[in-house]
N, C-alpha and C positions, 0 to 999 in steps of 0.2 A: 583545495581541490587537488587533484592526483589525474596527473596526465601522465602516462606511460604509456608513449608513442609506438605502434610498431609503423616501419612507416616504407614508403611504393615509390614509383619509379618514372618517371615523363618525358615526354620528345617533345622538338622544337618543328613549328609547321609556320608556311608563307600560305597557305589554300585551309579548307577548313579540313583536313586531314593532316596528319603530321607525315612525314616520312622512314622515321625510325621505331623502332620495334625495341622493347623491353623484354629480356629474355624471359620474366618470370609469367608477365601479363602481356597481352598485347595496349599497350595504353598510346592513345594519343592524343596527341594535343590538339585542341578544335577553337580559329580564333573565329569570329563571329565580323562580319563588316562594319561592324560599329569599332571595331578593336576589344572584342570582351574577349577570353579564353577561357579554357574548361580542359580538364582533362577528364578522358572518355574513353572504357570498354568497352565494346561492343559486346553481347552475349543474347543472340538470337533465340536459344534454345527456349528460354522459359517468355513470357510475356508479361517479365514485368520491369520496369524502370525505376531506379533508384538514384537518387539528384541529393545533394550535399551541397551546402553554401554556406560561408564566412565571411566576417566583414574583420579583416586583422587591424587587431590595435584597440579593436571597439567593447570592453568588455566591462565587467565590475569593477577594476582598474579604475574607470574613467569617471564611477559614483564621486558625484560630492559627498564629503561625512556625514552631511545632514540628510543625504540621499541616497543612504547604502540601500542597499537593492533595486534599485531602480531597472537595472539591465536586468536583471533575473525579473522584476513586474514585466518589463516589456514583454520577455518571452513568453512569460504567463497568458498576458493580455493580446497578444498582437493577432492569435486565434479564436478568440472569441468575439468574431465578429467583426466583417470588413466591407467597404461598399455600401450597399443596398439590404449586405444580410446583416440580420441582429445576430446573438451566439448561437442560439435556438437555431436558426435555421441556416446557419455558417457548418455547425457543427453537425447538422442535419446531411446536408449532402455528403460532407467527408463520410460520413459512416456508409450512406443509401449509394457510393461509389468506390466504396473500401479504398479509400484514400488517408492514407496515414500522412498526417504535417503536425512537426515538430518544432518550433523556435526552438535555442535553449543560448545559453550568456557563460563564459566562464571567466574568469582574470582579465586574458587577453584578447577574447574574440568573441564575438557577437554573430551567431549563424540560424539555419535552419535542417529539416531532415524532411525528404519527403520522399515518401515509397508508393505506387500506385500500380495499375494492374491496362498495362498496354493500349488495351479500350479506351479506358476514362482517360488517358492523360492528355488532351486536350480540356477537358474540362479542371481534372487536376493541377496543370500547370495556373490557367486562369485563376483556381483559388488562393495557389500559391501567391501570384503578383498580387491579387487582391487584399492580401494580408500583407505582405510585405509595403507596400504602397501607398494602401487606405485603410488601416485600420481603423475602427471604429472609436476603442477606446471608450466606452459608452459607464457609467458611472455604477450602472449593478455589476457588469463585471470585473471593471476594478474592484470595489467594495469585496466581493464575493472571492478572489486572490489573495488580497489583502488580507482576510479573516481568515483565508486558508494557512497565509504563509505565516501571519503571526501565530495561528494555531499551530505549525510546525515547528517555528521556535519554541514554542513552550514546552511541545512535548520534549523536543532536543536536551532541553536545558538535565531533565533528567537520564541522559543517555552517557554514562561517561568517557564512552569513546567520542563524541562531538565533543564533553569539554574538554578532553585533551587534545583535541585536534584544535581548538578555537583559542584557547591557553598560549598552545607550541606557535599559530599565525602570531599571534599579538607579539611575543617576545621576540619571537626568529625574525620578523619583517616592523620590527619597531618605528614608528615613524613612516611609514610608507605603504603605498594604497591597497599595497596585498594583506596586510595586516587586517583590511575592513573585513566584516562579515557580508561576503555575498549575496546573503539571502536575505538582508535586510535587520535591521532589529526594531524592536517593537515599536519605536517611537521615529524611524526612519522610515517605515513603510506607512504610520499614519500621514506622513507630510506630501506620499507622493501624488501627483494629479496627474490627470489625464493630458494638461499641459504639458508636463513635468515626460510623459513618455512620447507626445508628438514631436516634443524638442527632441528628445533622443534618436528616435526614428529618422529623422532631417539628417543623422550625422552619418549614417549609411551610405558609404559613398561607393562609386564604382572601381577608384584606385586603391581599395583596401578590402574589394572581394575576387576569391579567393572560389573555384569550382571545381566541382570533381560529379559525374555522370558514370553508371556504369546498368548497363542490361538492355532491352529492347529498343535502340532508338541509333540511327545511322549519325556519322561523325555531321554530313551534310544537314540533318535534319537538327542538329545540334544548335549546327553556327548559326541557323535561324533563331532558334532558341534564344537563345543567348540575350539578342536583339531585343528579345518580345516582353523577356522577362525580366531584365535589368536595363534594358537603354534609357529608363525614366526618370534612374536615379541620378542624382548629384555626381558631378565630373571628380569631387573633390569634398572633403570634413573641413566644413567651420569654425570648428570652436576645439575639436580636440585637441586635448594637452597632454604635451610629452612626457611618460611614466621614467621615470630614471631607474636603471642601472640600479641591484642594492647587492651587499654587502651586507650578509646574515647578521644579528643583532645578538647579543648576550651570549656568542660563544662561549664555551666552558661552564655556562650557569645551570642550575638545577633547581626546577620550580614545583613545586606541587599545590596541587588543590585540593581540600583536604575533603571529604567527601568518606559519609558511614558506611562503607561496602566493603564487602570481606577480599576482594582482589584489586591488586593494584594497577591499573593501566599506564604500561609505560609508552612513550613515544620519546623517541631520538633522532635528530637532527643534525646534519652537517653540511658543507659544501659538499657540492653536486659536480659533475660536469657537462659541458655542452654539447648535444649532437652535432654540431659541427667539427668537434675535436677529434684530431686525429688520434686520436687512442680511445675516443668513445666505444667503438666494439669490444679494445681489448678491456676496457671497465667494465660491458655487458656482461663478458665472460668471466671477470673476477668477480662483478658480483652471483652470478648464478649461484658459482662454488660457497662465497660468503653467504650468502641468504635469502636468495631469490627464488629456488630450485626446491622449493616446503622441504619433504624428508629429508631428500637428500643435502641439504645445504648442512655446512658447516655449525653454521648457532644453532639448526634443530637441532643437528646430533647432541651436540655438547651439552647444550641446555634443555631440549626437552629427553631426549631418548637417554644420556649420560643420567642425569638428575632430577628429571620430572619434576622440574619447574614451572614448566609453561606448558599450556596444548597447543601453543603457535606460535612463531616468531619469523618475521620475513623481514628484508632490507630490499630496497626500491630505491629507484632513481625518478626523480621529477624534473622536467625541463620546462621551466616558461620564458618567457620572452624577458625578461627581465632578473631573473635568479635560476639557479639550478642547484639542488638538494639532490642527497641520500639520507634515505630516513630509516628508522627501525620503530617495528610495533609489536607490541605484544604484550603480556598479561602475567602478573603471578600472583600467589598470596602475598596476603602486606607484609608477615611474618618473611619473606624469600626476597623482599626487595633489593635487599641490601648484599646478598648474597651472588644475584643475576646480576648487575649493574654490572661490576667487576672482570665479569664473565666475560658479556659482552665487549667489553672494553680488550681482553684478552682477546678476542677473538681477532677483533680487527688489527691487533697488534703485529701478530701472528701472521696472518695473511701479508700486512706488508711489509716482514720480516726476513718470514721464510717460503721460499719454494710450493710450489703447489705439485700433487703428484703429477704425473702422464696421464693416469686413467681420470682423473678429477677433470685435466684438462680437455680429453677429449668427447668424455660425457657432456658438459660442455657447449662447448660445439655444438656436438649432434644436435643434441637437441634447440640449441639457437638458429641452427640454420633451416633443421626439419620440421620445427613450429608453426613457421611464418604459414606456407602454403597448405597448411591443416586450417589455418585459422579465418584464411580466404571463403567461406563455405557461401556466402552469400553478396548479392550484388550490392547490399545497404554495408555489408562489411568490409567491403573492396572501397566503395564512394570513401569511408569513412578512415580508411588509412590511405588513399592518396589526395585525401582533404587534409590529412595532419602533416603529409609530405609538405605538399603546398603553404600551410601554414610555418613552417619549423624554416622555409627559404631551403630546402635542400635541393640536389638536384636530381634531376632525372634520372640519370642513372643509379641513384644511392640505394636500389637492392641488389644490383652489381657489385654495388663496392660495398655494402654490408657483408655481404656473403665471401668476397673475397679477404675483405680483411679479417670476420670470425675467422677463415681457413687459416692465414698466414698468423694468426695471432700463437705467442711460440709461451711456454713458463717463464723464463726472462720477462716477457712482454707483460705478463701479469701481474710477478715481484714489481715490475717497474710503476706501472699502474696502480697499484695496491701503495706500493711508499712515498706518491706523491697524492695520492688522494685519501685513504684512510688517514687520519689523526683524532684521536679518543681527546685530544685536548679541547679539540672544537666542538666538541658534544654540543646540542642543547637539551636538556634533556628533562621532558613535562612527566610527573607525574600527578595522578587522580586514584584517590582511595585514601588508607591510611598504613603510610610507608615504615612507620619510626622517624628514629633518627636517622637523617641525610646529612650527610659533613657537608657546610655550606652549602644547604639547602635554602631558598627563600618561600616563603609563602606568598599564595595569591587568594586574597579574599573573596573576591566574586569576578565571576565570565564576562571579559570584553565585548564591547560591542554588540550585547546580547539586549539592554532595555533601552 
């Protein structure tokens, strides 16, 4: 999975209001008499409220092997049906109150989405707890998930952009729970029960969530909130066990799966680094120029618009809780395989070699700094970057000092950034299709974690 944070900004309060202000939003912090907090925009203009919650720590991560998917079933299932309602008629009022609720599960966290319309959200909020709380869990809609999600494994299997991406987990996180398939596989989603997700649900605890509010609803009317809709949960997680710390797997190796299709999908993988590092902006910035920025980046030029080998090629940064990657993707003839690798590999050479222009640098910029509040357009998209704030441990002020440090970040700062984090030695690098000959290439016979 692929998390590319863009991430918000938060204040410290003793009342349910905070008393500092964030230059970009006004956000504040709302703690609730129970001790719950939330961070909260207020925005009056439209009447509608948008609510975000996570539970950090609690994610696919935390699947037994014999239990991969299990957090991705809960989120499935925790909506279909809680209380008193069956799914029929759970899912019945969210539509007859245009009430959108969402679970969803990723690696590391375990949360929810809910957007409702000012009106309803007393009744909104109540479906909310009611699912979080009491799901039902009731055996046709497990079943009915179940047959969904193994149906989507199967279609997957033929997609070869999933088997490169499911290839690149197994190798790069060998031995470790990021390596599972999220989504379950065939024979793990037949094992799970309704037992199996009430357990899970139990592990929701109140010191592992994680809030973000923004649109129609006052900081006061909040810290009630808060109270109504989580005071019922657990102080504290029972059973969860600590993910360790990894250390990418099969650096420098080169894997393919060999697969009859006339283009080759490549995927490339290396160490990453962490949003708390202090050069992370200046990495933002160097990758933009590298690969991040489509035309304009570096590898399009080279390799698609120079050679017209690819129709696309981007480089990204992934941050979890436990690893941090830069990857590369993209596609050529099988016949061109051999020929782009090398390229790529130039590329990043080059960037941490030599200099990057002035204009490189401060296109750049611009555009890093003048994205962010284009991208704000709505109250479930504000919830939803000062949920990944909160999630990532950053602090309050961190679009302060994101923005301050894109400014000051100098071409020194990006040479420097560039020669300690590019190295084409630590490649991992999956291919799917049919490549040639690859010098110390190995082969992978069939997709992990897939039956």
């Amino acid at each position: 999975m692929r998390l590319i944070l863009a991430l918000f900004a938060f204040v410290v309060l003793c009342a349910p209001a905070a008393q500092a202000r964030d230059a970009l939003l006004n956000i504040q912090e709302v703690t609730s008499s129970g001790g719950l907090k939330a961070w909260l925009v207020e925005d009056h203009s439209v009447p509608v409220i948008s609510l975000q919650f996570a539970f950090k720590g609690i994610g696919t991560a935390q699947d037994a092997p014999d239990k991969q998917g299990l957090a991705r079933m809960a989120s499935n299932t925790m909506d279909e049906g809680a209380g008193d309602l069956d799914s029929q008629a759970f899912q019945k009022e969210l539509r007859d109150k245009v009430i959108e609720l969402h679970f969803n599960a990723s690696r590391d966290n375990f949360g929810a989405e809910l957007k409702t319309l000012s009106k309803n959200r007393a009744r909104a909020f109540a479906l909310m707890k009611l699912a979080l709380t009491h799901p039902r869990f009731d055996q046709e809609a497990i079943d009915r998930m179940r047959r969904a999600n193994q149906s989507r494994i199967r279609s997957s299997i033929t997609d070869p952009d999933w088997n490169a991406a499911r290839v690149l987990n197994d190798v790069a996180f060998a031995g470790h729970p990021y390596a599972q398939n999220s989504g379950g596989t065939i024979s793990s989603l037949e094992s799970i029960t309704a037992d199996d997700l009430r357990a899970f649900t139990k592990e929701l605890s109140k010191d592992r969530l994680r809030v973000s509010v923004a649109g129609d609803i006052s900081a006061q009317e909040l810290s009630i909130l808060l109270d109504e809709l989580f005071g019922d949960l657990p102080a504290t997680s029972s059973s969860v066990e600590d993910v360790p710390d990894l250390t990418l797997t099969n650096q420098g190796g080169v894997f393919v799966y060999p697969r009859n299709i006339p283009q080759t999908v490549i995927n490339i993988m290396q160490p990453g680094i962490d949003q708390s590092d202090p050069d992370y902006q200046s990495a933002q910035v160097m990758n933009f120029i590298l690969g991040s920025s489509g035309f304009g980046s570096r590898l399009t030029k080279e390799i698609r618009e120079k050679r017209g080998l690819t129709y696309g090629i981007y480089s990204y940064f992934t941050d979890m809780d436990h690893a941090d990657t830069l990857s590369v993707t993209t596609s050529t003839k099988n016949e061109s395989v051999s020929e782009m690798l090398p390229l790529i590999k130039a590329e990043f050479e080059k960037m941490a070699q030599s200099p990057i222009a002035q204009k490189e640098l401060e296109d750049a910029k611009s555009y890093l700094i003048g994205s962010l509040p284009l991208s704000l357009s709505s109250s479930d998209k504000i919830t939803g970057l000062m949920l990944s704030i909160q999630l990532s441990d950053l602090p309050i002020n961190y679009l302060d000092q994101r923005e301050e440090k894109i400014k000051a970040t100098t071409i020194d700062d990006v040479k420097r950034i560039a020669a300690r984090l590019l190295d084409p030695s630590k490649f991992i690098t999956v291919l799917v299709g049919q490549p040639g000959e690859i010098e110390g290439a190995q082969s992978v016979e069939s997709l992990p974690n897939v039956e």
